[in-house]
N, C-alpha and C positions, 0 to 999 in steps of 0.2 A: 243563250246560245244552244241551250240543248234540241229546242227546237227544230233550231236549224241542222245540228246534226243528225238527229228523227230522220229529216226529211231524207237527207244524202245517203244516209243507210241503207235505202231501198231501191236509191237508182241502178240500172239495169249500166253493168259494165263488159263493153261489145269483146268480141274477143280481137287478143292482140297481137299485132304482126312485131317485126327486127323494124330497127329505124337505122338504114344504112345507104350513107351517099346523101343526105336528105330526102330519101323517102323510104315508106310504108312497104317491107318486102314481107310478104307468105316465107317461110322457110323452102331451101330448092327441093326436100323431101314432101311436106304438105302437111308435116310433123306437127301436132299440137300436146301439151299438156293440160292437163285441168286445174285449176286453182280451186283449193279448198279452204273456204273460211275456218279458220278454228272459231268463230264465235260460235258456230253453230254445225260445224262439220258438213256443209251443203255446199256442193260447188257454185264459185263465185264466176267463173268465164277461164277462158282458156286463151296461154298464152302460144305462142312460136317456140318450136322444138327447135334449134338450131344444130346444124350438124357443120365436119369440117369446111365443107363448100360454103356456106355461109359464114361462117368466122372468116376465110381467106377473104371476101367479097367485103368485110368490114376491112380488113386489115388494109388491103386495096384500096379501098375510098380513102382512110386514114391517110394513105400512106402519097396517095394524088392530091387529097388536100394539102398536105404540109409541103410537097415539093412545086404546087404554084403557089404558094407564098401568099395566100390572101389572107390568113389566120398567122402564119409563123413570121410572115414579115411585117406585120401589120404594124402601125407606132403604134407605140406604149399606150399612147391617148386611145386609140381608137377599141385595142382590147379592154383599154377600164372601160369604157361605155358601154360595151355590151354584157361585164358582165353583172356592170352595176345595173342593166337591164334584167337580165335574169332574174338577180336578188329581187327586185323590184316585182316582176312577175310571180314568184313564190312568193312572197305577201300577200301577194293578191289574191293568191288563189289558194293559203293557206289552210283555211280549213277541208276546203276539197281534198286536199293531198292530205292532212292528218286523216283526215276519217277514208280513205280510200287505203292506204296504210293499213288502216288501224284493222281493217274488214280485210286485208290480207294477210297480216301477220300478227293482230289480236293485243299488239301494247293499248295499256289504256289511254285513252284518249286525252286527258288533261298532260301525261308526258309527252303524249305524241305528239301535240300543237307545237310545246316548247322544243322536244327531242329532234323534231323530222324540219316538216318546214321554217320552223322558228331559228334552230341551228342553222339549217342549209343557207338561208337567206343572209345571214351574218357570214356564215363561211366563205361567200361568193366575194361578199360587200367588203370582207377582210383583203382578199387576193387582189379583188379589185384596185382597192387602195396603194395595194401591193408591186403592183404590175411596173411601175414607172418608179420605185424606191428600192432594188435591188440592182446593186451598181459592180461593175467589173470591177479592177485595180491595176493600180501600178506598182510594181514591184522596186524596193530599192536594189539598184542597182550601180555601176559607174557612168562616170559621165560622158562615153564613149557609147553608152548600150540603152535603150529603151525597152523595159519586160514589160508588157501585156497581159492580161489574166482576161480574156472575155468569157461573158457565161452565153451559151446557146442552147437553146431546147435540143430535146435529143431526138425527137423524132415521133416516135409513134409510142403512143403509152396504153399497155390495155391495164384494169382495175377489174378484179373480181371482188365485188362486197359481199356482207352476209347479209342474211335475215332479218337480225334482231332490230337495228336503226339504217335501215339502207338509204335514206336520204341523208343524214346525217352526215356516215363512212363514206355514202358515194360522192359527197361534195364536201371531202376534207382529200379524196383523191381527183375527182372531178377540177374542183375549183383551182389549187394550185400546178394542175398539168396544163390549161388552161393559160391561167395567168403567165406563164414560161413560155406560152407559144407555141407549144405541142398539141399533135390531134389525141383523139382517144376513141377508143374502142373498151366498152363497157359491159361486163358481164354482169348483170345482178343474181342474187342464189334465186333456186327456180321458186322456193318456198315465199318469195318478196319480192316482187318485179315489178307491177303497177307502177307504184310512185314513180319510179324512175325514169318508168316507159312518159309517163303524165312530165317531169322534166328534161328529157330528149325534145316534147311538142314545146317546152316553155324557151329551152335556149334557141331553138328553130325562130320561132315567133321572135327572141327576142333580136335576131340576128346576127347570130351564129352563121358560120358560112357551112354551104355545104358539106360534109364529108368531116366538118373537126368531128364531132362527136356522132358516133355510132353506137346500139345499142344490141348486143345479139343476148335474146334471152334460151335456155337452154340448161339442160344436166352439166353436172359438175365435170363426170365422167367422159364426157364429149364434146360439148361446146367448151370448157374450161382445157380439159388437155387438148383442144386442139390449140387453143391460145397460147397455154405453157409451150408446144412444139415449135409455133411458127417464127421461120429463119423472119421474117423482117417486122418483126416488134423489139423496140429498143429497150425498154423500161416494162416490168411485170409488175404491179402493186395489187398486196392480197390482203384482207383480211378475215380471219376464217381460222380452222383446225390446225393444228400442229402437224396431223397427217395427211394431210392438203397440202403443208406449206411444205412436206419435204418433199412431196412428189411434185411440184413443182419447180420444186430447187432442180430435181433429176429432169424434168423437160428441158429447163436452161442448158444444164450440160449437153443433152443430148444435140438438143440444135445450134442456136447461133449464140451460146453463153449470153444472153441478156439480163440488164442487170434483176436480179428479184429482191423485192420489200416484203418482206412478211411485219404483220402484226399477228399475232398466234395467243395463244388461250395463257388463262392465269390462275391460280388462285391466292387471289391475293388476301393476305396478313392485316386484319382489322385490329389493332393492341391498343386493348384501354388500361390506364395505370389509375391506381385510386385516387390519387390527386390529380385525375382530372379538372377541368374547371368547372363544369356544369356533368355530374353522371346522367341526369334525365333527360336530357340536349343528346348525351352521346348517344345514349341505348335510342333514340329516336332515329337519329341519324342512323345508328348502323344498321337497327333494321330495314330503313327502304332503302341503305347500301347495299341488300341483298336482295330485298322483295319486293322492288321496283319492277314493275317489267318482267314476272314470275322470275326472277334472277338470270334472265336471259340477258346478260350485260359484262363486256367481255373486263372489265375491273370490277366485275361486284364483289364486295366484301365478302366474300364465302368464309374463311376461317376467321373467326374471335378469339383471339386470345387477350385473356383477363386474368387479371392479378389476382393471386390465391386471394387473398383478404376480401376483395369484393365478390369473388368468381358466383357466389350461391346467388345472391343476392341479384346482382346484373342481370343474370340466367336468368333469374327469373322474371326480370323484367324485361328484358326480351321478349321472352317469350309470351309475356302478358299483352305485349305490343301487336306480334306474332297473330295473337289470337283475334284481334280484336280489326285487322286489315280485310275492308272490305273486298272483297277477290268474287269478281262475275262479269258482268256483262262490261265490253271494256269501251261499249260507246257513249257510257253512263259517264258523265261529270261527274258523277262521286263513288264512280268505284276505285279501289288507290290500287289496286293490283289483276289483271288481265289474263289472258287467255295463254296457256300456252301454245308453241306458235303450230305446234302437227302430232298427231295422235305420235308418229314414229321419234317426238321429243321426248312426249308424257310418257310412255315406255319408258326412255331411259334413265326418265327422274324417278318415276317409280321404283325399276331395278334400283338406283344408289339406295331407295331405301330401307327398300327389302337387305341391302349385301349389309348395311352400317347394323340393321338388329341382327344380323348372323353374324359378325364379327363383333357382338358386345357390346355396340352403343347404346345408349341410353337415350331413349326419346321423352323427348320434352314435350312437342306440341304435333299434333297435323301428321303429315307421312301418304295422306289418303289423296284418293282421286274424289273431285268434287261434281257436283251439278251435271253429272250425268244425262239426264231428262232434258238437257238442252242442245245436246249431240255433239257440243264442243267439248274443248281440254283443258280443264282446268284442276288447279291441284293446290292445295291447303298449303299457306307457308310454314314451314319446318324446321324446327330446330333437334337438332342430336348432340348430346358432352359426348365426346370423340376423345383418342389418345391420339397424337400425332403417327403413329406409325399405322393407324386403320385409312381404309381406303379413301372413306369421303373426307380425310384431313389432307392425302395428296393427291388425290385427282380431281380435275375439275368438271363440275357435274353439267354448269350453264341451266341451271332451274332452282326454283325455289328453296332451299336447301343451305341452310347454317351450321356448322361444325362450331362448336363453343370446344377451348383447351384453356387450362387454367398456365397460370405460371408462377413461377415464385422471386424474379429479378430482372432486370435487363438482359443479362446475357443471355438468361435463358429464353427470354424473351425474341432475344436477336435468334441465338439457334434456331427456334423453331420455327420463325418466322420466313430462314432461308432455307428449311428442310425439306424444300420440293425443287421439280428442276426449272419451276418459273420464276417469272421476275417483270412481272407488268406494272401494277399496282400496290398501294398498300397507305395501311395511315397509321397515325400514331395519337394519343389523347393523355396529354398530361400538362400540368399546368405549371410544369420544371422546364424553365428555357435550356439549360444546359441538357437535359435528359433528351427535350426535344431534337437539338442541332446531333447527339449523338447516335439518337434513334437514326435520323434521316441519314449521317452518314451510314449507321452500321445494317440498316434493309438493303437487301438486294432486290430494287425494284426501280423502274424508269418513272415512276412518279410516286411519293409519299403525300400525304395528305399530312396536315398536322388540325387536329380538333375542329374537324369534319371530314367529309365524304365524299367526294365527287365534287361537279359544278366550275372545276378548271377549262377557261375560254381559250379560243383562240391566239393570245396571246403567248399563249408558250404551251411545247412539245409534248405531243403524247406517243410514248413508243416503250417497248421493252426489250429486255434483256435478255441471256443466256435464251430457255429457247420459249421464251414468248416473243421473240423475234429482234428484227433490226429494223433499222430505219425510225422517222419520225413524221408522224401526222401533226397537224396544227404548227403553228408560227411560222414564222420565215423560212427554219430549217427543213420545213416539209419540202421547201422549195430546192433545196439540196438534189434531190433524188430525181426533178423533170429538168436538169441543166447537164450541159458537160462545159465543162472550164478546157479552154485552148489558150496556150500562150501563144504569142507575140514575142522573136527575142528580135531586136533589131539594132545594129549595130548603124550609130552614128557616123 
């Protein structure tokens, strides 16, 4: 295979327009951006600057699609077909789109197969299935009265994703707006757009009508708040910053209160107890739960906390793990960890680590910028013994970056592990079934992991709590958020 990725590396990619109404628009300003590979810091082609006149012109198509009825009335039958077409299409053209990814926003390529197209095409295939097994109800009631509960798509759904897995996130909100019968209007971050744009040509092709899906690519600060502003978008789904997501909470206020999904940042609580069942399984896992993907992954395990008993030991092997992760070039089958995604990331991961050795940390491993002489961003994965009340133990950094805190019990355990104001992720490692069912009640997070790390499908919900947001991506209950329920009361 690597061969063939060699080859795709090199191709020349044309620069790229909005895909709105089913076709190819220039922005109405004439507005372009550059796209910068972090492999290599060399600009890769430039997409469409979108300004507000081009977001209303998506919204517009959206919004003529769904009210002729050829997408939102369609039978059930005919939307699985297309989008079990889709799926079908990204298989196909799978590695094009990981390595096209992978040259825009620098994950390594052996995740990005699995991560981008490989999810996306399951995500589609899942809704797919979906589409015709989500039923109204009938309410008890007398026998004089008939209540109805119907579900109806709500209308126009715009979806701003991030950077880090944009086909992934784009088609855990793509797929289930879709399957509900709703159009969409799609903003990808400016930092990761390709794929996307490469999946707007695939549902097109696969026969997608006109106008459902629109893609306006553009700054967060203007194509994005123009989205947030606009009176006739029904449903907002974001996932991205916590300072994102409340300025977009304030766009809804400001215009037609529409509803907003935030998924928003974490750091979430990795806890290993020393009767675990496997310690050398775990310190595996939990370092590519952080060092996957330069920890550019919005549940990476960022805090460890570890049982005083083991704490020295673990550490150390971590860190020995740490050391040993090949981190370069990310279109290499065997590099395990990749690029960061933009010089203006690696900044900031650097800052956390300069601010953890002025407030006391203790460095373990790495801290540095690497491979310089290659133009790109890349940065050594990193470990710091951290006290919970220093910075990189409650803020979240989104880069390569481990915080190890020891503990001495369960509770303290639980304490620490709710002593931030997120609540996305987290996991637990011990080989105590009762310690376990107590751990998972007493974390404050929308997902715990119990003696692993990630790898949770489709089949059930990913969302968080307090303020790593509301709502839920993945299962059925995604499909919550592109429906509005109308009753029916009717009197016999």
């Amino acid at each position: 295979m690597q061969d063939k990725i060699d080859k795709l590396r090199s191709d020349v990619v044309s620069p790229q327009s909005l895909f709105i109404g089913g076709e190819w628009r220039v922005p109405q300003s004439g507005a372009t951006m550059d796209v910068i590979s972090p492999i290599d810091g060399v600009k890769l082609t430039t997409i469409g600057d979108a300004g507000a006149i081009d977001v209303d012109l998506a919204v517009k198509a959206a919004r003529a699609a769904f009210e002729k009825g050829t997408w939102s009335k369609a039978a059930p039958a005919e939307r699985k077909k297309i989008l079990f077409r889709i799926a079908e299409l990204i298989e196909r053209d799978a590695l094009e789109l990981a390595v096209l990814g992978v040259r825009d926003n620098g994950t390594e390529i052996s995740m990005a197969l699995k991560a981008e197209p490989g999810s996306a095409a399951a995500t589609f295939r899942y809704y797919a299935e979906a589409v015709d097994k989500v039923y109204g109800e009938i309410a008890p009631t007398s026998e004089s009265v008939l209540g109805l509960i119907h579900r109806e798509p709500v209308g126009v759904v715009a979806a701003i994703v991030p950077w880090n897995f944009p086909m992934m996130i784009g088609a855990w909100k793509i797929a289930p707006a879709l399957a509900a019968g709703n159009s969409v209007v799609l903003k990808p971050a400016e930092g990761a757009s390709l794929s996307l744009l490469k999946l707007a040509a695939l549902c097109a092709q696969a026969g997608l009508p006109e106008g459902v899906l629109n893609v306006v690519t553009g700054r967060g600060t203007v194509a994005g708040e123009a989205i947030g502003l606009h009176g006739d978008i029904d449903v907002l789904v974001f996932t991205g910053s916590g300072g994102v997501g409340r300025r977009l909470l304030e766009y809804s206020a400001r215009s037609n209160l529409k509803r907003v999904y935030l998924e928003l940042g974490g750091k979430s609580p990795n806890i290993v107890f020393a009767d675990a069942p496997d310690l050398e399984q775990a310190a595996k896992v939990s370092a590519f739960g952080i060092f996957r993907n330069s920890g550019q992954v919005c549940v990476a395990g960022s805090r460890l906390l570890v049982e005083r008993s083991i704490h020295e030991a673990f550490a150390e092997r971590i860190s020995a793990i740490a050391e040993k992760i090949k981190v370069g070039d990310p279109l290499l089958l065997s590099t395990e960890s990749g690029a960061i995604s933009s010089e203006i990331q690696l900044e900031k991961d650097l800052g956390f680590a300069a601010q953890a050795l002025s407030e006391g940390a203790r460095l373990r491993t790495g801290g540095g910028r690497i491979l310089q002489d290659t133009g790109g961003f890349y940065m050594q994965p990193t470990v710091f013994d951290v006290t919970p009340e220093m910075t990189l133990a409650k803020e979240e950094v989104f880069g390569p970056i481990l915080s190890i805190i020891p503990f001495d019990d369960d509770a303290e355990a639980i304490s620490i592990a709710n002593a931030t104001p997120y609540g996305l992720a987290s996991a637990v490692w011990t080989g105590n079934l009762s310690r376990a069912h107590c751990m998972v009640r007493g974390v404050k997070a929308g997902v715990v992991h119990v003696n692993t790390y990630g790898g949770a499908d489709n089949t059930v919900p990913l969302g968080g709590i307090r303020q790593s947001g509301n709502g839920h991506d993945k299962s059925l209950h995604a499909m919550d958020k592109y429906h509005n329920l109308k009753t029916a009361w009717i009197q016999l």
